[in-house]
N, C-alpha and C positions, 0 to 999 in steps of 0.2 A: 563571616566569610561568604561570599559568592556562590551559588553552587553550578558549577560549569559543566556540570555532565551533558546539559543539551547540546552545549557547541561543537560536539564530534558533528550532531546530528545534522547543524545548524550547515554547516561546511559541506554535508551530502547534500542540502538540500540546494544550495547554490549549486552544487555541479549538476542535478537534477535540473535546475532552471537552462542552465545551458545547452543538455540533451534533448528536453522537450521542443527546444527551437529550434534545434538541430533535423528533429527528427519528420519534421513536417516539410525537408526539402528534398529534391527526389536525389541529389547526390548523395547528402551524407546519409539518407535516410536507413541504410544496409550497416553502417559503421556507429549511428549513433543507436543501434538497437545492440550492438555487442558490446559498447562501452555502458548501457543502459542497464544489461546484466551484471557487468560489472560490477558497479553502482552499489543493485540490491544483490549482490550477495555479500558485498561489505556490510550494508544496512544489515542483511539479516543476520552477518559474525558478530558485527558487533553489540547488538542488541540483546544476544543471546549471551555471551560476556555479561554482560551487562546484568544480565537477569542473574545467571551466578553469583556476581558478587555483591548482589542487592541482599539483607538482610532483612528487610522491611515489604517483601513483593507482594504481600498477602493482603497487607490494610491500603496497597494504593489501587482502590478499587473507588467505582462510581457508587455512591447509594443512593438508591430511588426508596422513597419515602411513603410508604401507605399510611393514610390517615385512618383512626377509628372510625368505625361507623355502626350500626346497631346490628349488622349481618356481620360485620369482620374486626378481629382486632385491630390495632396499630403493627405496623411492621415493615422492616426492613428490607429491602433487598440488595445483595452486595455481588457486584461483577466486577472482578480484577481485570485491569484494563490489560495485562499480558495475555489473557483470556481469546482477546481481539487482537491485537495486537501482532503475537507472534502467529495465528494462522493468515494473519492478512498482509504479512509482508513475506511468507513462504509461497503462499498463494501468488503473490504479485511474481517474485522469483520464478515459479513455473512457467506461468502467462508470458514474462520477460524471452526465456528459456525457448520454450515455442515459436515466439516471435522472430526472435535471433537467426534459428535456425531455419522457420520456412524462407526469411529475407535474405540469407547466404545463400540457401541454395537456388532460388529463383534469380539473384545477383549473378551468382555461378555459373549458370543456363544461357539464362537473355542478358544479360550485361545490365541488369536494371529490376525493378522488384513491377515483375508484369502481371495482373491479376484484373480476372471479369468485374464484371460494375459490382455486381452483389459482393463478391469479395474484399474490393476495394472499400465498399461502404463499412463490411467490417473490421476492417483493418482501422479506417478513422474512425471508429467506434471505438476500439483498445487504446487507439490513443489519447482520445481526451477523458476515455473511464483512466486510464492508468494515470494521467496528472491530477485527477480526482481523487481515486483513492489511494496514492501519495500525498496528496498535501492534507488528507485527512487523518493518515495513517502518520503525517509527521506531527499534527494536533495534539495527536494521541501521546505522544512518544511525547516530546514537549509536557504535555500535559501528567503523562508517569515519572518522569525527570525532574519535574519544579512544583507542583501543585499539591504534594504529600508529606514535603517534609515540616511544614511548619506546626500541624495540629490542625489547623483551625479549618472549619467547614466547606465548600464549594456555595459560592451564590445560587440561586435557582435560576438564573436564567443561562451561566455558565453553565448549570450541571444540563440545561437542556439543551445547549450548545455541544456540549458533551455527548451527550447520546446520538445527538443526529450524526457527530462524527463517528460513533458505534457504528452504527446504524450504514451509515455511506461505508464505513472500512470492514463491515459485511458482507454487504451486496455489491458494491463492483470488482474486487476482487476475485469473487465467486463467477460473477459475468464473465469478467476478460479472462479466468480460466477456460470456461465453457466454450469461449468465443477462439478463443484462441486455438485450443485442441482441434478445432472445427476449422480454424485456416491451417494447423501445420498440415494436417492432411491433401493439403497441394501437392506436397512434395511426389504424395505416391502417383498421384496422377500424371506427373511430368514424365515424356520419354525422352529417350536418345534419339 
């Protein structure tokens, strides 16, 4: 039998594809940021579901492989991809969250999402990190959903495909939080 668990996933990621084109136009750009949280806060129920009712969530981890050598033994190392996983699509969730809200209320004001060059610049900054580290964070998820259950080992050049996906569903998410918190704070400076 098949195992279908990614294609909840598969279905968020098409409407994702739709939001991210959406979201680079200056109409829907206020509405595709609120159906975008949307989004991930399904991604993030349902993965956490997910995580409940996995009984196996412990061995679907990456192992990086230290070879012997005359200073160190041979040894293991083992990172559960939920590890990553669930702080980088909470992490996105917030960053979402942020966004949403400074583009309503600046929508709400000016009739339009108005912001200085610098600001602007960070704003397409969150954008194309956040379809970064979703399509690395849907890698992941993909990769915890189908690549565990059979036994058999990860190629190495997978396994190093793998880690960069770590690796990216680390550090942009981390970004477009910092970045983000750093644009809602428009709101306070707006008057009446």
């Amino acid at each position: 039998m098949y195992n279908t668990s990614f294609m909840k996933y598969f279905f968020l990621l098409i409407i994702y594809c739709v939001l991210f084109i959406t979201m680079y136009s200056g109409t829907t750009e206020t509405t595709s940021f609120g159906f975008m949280t949307g989004i991930q806060t399904l991604y993030v129920v349902l993965f956490i579901f997910q995580l409940f009712k996995d009984n196996n969530i412990t061995s679907r981890a990456l192992t990086i492989k230290f070879p012997k050598t005359r200073f160190s033994v041979e040894d293991n190392i083992y990172i559960p991809l939920f590890w990553v996983i669930l702080p980088g699509i909470i992490m996105q969730l917030m960053s979402s969250i942020y966004v949403t809200i400074m583009s309503s209320s600046l929508q709400e004001k000016y009739g339009r999402v108005k912001l200085t060059r610098d600001n602007r610049w960070n704003l397409n900054m969150f954008k194309w990190m956040f379809i970064v580290a979703t399509f690395s964070l849907m890698v992941l998820t993909y990769s915890y959903c189908n690549d565990f259950n059979s036994g058999e080992g990860l190629s190495g050049s997978y396994r190093s495909f793998i880690l960069i996906m770590f690796l990216s569903s680390i550090a942009f998410p981390i970004i477009n939080l910092i970045n983000t918190h750093k644009l809602s704070k428009i709101i306070f400076s707006i008057t009446d």
